[in-house]
Biopython code that builds the backbone (N, CA, C, O; Angstrom):
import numpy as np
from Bio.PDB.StructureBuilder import StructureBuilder

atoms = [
    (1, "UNK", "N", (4.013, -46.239, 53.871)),
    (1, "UNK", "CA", (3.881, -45.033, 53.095)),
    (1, "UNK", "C", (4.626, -43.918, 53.818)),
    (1, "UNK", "O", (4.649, -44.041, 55.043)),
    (2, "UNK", "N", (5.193, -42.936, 53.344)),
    (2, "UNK", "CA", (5.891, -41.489, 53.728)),
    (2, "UNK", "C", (5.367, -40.963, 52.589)),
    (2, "UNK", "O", (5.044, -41.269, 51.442)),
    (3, "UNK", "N", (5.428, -39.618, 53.719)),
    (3, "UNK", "CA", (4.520, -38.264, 53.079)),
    (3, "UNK", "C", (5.945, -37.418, 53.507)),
    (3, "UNK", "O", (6.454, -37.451, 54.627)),
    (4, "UNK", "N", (6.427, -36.700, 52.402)),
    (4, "UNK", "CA", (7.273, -35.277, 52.646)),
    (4, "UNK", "C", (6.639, -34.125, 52.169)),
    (4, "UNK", "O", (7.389, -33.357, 51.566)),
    (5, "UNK", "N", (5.291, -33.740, 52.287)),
    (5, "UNK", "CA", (4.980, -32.828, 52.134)),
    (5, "UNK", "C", (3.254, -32.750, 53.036)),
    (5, "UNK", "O", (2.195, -32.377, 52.531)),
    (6, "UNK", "N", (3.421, -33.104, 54.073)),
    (6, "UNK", "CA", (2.661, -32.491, 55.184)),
    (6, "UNK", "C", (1.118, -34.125, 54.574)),
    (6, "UNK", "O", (0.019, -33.741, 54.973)),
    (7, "UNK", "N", (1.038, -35.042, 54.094)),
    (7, "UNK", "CA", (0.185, -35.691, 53.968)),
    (7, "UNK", "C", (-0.286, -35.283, 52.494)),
    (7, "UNK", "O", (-1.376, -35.753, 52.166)),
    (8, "UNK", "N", (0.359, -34.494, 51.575)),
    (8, "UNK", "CA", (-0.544, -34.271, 50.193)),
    (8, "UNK", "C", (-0.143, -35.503, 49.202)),
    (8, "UNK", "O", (-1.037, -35.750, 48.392)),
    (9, "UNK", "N", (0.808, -36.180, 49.117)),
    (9, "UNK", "CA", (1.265, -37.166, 48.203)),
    (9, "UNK", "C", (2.237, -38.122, 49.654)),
    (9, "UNK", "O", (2.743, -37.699, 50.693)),
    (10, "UNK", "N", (2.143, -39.550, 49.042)),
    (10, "UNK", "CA", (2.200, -40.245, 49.986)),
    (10, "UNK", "C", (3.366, -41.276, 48.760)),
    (10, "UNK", "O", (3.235, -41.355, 47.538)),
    (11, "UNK", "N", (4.439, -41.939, 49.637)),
    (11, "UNK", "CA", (5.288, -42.775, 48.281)),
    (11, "UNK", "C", (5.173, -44.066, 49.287)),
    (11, "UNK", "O", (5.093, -44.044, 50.515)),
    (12, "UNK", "N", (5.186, -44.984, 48.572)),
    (12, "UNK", "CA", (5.841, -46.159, 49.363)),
    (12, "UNK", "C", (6.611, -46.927, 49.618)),
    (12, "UNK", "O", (7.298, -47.236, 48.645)),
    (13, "UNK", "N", (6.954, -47.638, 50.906)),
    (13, "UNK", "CA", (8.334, -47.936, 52.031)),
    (13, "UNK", "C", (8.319, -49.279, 52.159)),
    (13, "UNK", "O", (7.386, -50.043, 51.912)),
    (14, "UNK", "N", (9.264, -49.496, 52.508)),
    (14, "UNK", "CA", (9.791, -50.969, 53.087)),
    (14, "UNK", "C", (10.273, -51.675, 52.251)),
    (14, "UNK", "O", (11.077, -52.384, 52.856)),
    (15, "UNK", "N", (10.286, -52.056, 50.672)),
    (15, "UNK", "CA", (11.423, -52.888, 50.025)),
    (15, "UNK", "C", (10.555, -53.960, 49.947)),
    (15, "UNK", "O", (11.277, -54.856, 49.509)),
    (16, "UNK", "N", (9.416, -54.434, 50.108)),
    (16, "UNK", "CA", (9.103, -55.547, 50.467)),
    (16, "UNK", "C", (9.555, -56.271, 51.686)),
    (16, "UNK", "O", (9.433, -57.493, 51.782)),
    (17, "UNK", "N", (10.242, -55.290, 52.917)),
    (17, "UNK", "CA", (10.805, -56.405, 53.924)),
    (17, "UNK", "C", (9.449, -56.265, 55.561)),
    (17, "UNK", "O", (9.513, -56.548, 56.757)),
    (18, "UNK", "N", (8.419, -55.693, 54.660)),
    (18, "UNK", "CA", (7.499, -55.689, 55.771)),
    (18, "UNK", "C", (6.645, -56.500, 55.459)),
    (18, "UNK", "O", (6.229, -56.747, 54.327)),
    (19, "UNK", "N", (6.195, -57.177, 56.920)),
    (19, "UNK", "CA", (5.333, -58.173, 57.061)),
    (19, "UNK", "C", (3.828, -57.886, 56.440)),
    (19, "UNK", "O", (3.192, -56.852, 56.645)),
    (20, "UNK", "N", (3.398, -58.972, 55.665)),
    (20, "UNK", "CA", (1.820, -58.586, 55.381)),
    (20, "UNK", "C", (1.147, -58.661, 56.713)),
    (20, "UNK", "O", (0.774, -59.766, 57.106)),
    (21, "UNK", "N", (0.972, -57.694, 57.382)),
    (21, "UNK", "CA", (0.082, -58.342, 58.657)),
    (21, "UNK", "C", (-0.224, -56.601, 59.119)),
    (21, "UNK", "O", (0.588, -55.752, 58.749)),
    (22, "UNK", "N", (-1.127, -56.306, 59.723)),
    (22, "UNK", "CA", (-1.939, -55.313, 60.558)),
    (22, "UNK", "C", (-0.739, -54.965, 60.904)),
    (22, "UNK", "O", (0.152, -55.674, 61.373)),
    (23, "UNK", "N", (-0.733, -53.373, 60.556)),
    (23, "UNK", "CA", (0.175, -52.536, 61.281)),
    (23, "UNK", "C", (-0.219, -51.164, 62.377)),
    (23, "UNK", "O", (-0.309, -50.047, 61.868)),
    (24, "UNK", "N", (-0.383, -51.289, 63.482)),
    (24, "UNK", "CA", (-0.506, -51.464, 64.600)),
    (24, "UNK", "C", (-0.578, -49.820, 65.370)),
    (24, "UNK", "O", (-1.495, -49.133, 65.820)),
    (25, "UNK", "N", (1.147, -49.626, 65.211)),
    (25, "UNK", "CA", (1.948, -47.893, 65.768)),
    (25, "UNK", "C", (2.962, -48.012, 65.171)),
    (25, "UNK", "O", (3.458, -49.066, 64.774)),
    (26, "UNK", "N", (3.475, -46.659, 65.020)),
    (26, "UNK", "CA", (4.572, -46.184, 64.716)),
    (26, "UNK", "C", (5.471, -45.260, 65.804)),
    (26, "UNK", "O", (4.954, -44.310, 66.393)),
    (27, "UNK", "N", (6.641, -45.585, 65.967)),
    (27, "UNK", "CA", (7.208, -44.729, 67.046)),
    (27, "UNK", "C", (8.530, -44.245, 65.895)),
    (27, "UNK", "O", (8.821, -44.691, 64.785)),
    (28, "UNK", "N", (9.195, -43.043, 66.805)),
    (28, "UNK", "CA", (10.685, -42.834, 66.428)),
    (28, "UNK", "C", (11.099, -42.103, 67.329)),
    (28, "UNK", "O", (10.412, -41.283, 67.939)),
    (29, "UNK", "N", (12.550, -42.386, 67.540)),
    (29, "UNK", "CA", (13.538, -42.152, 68.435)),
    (29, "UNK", "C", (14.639, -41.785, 67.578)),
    (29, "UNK", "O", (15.359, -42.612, 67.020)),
    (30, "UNK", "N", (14.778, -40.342, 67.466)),
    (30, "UNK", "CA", (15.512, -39.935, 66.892)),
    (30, "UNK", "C", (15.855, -40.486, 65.005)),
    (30, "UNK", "O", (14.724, -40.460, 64.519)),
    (31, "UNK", "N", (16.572, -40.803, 64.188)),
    (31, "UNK", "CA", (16.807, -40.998, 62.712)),
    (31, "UNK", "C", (15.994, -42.862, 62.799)),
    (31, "UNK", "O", (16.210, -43.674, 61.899)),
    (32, "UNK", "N", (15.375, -43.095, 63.660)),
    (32, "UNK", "CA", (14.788, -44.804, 64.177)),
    (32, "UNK", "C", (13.675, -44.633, 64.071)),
    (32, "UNK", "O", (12.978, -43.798, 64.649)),
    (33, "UNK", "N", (13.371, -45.451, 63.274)),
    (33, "UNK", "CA", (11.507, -45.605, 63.241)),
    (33, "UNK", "C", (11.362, -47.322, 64.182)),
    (33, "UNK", "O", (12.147, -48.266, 64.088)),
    (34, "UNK", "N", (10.345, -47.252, 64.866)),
    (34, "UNK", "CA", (9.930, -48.636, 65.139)),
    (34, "UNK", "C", (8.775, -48.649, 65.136)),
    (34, "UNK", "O", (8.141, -47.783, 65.738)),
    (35, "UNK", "N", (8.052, -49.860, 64.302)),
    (35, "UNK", "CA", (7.009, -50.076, 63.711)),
    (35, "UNK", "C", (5.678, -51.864, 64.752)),
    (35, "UNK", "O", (5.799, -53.088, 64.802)),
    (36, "UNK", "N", (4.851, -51.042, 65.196)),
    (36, "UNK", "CA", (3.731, -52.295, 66.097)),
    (36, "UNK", "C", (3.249, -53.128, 65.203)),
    (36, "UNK", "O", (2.110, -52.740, 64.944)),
    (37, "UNK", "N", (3.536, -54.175, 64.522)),
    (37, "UNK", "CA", (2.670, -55.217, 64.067)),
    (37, "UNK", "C", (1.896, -56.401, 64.454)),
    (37, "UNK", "O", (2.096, -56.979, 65.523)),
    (38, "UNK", "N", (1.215, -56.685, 63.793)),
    (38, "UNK", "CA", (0.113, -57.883, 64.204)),
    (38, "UNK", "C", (0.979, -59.264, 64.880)),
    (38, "UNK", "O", (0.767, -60.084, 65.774)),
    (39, "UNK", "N", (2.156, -58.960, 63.804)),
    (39, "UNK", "CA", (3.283, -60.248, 64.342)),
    (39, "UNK", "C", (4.696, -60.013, 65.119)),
    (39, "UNK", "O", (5.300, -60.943, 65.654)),
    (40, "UNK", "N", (5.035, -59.015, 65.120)),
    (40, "UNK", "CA", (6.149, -58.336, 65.841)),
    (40, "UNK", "C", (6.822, -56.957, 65.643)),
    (40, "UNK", "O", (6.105, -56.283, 64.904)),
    (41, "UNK", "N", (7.620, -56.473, 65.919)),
    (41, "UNK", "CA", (7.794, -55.404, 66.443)),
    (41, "UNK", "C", (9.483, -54.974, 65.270)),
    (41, "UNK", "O", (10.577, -55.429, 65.606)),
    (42, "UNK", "N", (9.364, -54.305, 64.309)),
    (42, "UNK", "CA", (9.952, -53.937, 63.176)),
    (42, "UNK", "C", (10.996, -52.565, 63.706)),
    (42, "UNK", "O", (10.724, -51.798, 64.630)),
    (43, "UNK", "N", (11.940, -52.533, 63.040)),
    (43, "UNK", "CA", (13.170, -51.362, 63.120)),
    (43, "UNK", "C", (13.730, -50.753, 61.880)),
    (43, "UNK", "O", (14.593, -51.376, 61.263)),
    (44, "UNK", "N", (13.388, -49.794, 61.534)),
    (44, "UNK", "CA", (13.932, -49.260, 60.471)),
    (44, "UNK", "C", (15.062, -47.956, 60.951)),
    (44, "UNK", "O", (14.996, -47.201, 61.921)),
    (45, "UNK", "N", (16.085, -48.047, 59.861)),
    (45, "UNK", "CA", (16.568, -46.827, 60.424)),
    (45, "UNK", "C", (17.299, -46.111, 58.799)),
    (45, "UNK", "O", (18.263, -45.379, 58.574)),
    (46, "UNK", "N", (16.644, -46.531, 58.247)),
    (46, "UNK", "CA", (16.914, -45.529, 56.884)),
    (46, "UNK", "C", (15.278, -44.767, 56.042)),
    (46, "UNK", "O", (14.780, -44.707, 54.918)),
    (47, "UNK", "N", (15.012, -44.380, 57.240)),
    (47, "UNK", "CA", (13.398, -44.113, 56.845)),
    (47, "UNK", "C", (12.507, -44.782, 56.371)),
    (47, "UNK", "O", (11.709, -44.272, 55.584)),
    (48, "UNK", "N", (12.435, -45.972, 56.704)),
    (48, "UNK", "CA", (11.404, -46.886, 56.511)),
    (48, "UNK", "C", (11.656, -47.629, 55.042)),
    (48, "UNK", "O", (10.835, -48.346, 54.469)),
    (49, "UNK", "N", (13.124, -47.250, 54.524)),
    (49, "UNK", "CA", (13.134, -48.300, 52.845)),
    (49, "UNK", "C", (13.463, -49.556, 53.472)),
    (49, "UNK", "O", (13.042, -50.454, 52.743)),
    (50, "UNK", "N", (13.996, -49.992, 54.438)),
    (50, "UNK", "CA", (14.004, -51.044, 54.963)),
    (50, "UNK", "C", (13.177, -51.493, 56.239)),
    (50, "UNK", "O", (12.480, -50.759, 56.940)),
    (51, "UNK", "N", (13.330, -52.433, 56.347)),
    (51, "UNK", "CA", (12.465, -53.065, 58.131)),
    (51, "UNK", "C", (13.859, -54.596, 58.119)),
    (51, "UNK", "O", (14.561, -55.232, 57.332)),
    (52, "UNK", "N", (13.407, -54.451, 60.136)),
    (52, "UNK", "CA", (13.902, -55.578, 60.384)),
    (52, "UNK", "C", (13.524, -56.064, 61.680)),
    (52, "UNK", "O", (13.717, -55.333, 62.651)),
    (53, "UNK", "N", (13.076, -57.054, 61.809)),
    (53, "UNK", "CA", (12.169, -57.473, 63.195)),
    (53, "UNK", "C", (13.161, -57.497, 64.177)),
    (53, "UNK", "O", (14.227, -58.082, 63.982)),
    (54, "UNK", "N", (12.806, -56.696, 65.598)),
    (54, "UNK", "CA", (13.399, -56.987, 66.615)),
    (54, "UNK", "C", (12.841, -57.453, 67.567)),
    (54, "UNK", "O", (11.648, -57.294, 67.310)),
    (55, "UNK", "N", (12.966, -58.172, 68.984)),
    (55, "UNK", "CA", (12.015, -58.099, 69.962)),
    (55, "UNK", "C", (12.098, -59.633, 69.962)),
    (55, "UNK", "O", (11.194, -60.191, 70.585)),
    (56, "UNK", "N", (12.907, -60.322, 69.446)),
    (56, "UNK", "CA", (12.535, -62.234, 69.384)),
    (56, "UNK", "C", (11.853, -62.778, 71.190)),
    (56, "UNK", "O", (11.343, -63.838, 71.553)),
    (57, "UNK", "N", (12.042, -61.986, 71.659)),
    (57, "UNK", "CA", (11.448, -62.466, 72.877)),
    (57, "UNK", "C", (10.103, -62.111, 72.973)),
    (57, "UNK", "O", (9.662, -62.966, 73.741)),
    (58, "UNK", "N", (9.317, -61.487, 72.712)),
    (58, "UNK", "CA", (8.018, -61.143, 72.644)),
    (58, "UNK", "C", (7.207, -62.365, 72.152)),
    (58, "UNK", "O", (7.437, -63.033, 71.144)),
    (59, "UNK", "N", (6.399, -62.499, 72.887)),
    (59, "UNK", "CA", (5.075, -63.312, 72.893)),
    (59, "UNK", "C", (5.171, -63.737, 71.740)),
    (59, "UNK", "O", (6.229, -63.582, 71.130)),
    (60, "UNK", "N", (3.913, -64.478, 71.073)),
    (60, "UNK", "CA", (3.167, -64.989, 69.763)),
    (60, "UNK", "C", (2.066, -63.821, 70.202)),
    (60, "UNK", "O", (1.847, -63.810, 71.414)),
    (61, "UNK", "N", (1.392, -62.909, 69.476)),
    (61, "UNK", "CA", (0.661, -61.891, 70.120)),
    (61, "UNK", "C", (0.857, -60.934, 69.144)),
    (61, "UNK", "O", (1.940, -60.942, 68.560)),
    (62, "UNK", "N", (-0.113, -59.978, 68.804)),
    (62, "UNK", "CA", (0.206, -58.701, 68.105)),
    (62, "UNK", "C", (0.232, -57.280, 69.043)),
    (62, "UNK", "O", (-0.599, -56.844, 69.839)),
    (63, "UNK", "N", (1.405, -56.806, 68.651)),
    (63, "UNK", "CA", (1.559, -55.839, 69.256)),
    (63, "UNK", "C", (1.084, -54.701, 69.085)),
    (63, "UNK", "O", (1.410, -54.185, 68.016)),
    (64, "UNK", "N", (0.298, -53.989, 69.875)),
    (64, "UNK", "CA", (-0.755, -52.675, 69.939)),
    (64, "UNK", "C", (-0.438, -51.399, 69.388)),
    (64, "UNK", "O", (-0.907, -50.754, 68.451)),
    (65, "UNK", "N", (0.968, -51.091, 70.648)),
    (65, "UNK", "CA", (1.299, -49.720, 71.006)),
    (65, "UNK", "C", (2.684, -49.836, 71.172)),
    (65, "UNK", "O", (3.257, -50.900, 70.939)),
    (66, "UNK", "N", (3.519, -48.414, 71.714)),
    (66, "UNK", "CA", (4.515, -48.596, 71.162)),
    (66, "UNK", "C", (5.339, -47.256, 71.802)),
    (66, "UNK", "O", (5.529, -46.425, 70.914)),
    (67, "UNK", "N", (5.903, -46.818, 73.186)),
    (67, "UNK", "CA", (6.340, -46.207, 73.952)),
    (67, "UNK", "C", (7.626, -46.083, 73.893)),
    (67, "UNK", "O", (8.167, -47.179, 74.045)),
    (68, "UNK", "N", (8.502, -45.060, 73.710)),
    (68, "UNK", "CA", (9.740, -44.705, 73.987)),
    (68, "UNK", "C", (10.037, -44.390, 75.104)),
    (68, "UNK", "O", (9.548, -43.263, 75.185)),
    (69, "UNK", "N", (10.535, -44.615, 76.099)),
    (69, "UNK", "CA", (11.451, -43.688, 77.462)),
    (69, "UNK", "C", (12.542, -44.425, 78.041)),
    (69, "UNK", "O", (12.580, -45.652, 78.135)),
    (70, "UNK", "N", (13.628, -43.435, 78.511)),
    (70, "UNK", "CA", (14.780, -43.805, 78.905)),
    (70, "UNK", "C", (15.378, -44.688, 78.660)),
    (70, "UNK", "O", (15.828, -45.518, 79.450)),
    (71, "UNK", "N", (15.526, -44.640, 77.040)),
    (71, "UNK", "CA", (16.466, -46.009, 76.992)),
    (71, "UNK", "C", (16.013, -46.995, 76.516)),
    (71, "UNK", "O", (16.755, -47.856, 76.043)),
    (72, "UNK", "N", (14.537, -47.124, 76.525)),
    (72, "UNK", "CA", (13.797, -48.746, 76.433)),
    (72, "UNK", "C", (12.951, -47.785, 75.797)),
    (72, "UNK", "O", (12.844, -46.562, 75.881)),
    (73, "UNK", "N", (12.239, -48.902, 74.972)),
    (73, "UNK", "CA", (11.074, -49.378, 73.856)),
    (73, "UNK", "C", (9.798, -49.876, 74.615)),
    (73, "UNK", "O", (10.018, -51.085, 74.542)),
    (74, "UNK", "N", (8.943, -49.800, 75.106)),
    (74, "UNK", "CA", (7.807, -50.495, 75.309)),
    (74, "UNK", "C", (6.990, -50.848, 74.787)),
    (74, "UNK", "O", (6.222, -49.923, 74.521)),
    (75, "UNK", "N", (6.545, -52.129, 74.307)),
    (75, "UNK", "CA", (5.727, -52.986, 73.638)),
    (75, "UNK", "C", (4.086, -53.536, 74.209)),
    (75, "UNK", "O", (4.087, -54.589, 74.847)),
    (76, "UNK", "N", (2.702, -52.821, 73.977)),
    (76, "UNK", "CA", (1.825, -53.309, 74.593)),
    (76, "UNK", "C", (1.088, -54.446, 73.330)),
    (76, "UNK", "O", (0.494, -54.337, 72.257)),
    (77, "UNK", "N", (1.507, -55.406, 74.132)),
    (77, "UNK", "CA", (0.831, -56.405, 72.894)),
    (77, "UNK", "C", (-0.985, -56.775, 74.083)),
    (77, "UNK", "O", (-1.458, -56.506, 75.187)),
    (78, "UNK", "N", (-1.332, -57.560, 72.756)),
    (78, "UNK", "CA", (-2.864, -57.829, 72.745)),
    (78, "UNK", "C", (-2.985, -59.075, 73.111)),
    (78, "UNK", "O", (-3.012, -60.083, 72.406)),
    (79, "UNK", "N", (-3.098, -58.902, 74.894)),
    (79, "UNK", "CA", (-3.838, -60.126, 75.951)),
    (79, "UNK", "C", (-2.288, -60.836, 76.550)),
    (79, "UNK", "O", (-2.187, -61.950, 77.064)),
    (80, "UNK", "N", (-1.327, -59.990, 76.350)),
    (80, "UNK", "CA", (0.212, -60.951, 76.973)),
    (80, "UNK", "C", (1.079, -59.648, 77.473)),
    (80, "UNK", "O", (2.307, -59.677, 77.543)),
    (81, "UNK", "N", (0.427, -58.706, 77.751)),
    (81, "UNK", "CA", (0.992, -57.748, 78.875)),
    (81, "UNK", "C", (2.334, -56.767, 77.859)),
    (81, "UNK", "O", (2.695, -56.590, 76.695)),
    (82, "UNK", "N", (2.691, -56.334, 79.362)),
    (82, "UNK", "CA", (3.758, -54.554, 78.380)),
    (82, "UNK", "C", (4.908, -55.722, 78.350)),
    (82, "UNK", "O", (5.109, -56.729, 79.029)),
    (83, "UNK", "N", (5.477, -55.188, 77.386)),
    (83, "UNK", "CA", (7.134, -55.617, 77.478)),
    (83, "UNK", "C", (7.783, -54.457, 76.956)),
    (83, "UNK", "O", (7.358, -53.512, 76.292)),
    (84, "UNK", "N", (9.401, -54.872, 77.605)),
    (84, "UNK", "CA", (10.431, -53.600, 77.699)),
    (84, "UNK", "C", (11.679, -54.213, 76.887)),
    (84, "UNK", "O", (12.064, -55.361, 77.105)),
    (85, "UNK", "N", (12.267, -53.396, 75.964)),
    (85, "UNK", "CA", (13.296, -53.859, 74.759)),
    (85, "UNK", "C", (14.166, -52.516, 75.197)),
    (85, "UNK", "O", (13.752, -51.364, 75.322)),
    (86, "UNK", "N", (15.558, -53.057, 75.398)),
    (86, "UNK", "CA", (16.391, -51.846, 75.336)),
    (86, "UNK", "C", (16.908, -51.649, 74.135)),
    (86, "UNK", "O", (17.384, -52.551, 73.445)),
    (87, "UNK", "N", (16.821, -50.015, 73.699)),
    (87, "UNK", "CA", (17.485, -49.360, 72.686)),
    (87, "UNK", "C", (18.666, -49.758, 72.904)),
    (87, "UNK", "O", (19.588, -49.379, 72.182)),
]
sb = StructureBuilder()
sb.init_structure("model")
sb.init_model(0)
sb.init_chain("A")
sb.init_seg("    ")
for serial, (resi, resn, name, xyz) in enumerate(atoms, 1):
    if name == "N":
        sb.init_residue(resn, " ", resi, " ")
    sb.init_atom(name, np.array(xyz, "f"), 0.0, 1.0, " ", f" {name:<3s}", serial, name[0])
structure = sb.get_structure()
């Protein structure tokens, strides 16, 4: 869902290219959304009308949380530790 008007009306995103599964966090890094799911770790970069899984190295595990700094992405998934994805 996106809201352009502060949370009063809400439209909805992704095209169908998002996973049915628990969605988790949301981060963005600049015009980049990256999205925490139950099954992996999603990239949008046209405001969320699309998704596309990144992270193929990450566990079997759902991912929690969802940290930006210097460069890298940090991934806290649930019971298989942080992992680090470079932008």
């Amino acid at each position: 869902m996106r809201s352009t008007d502060g949370g009063t009306t809400w439209t909805a995103v992704g095209g169908g290219s998002l996973p049915n599964a628990q969605l988790n966090c949301l981060a963005a890094h600049g015009a980049t959304l990256y999205l925490a799911t139950a099954t992996d770790v999603m990239r949008s970069t046209d405001q969320g009308a699309t998704w596309t899984t990144i992270g193929q190295t990450l566990p079997n595990a759902p991912v929690m949380q969802l940290q930006i700094s210097n460069g890298f992405l940090y991934a806290s998934t649930f019971g298989r530790g942080l992992w680090r994805l470079s932008l």
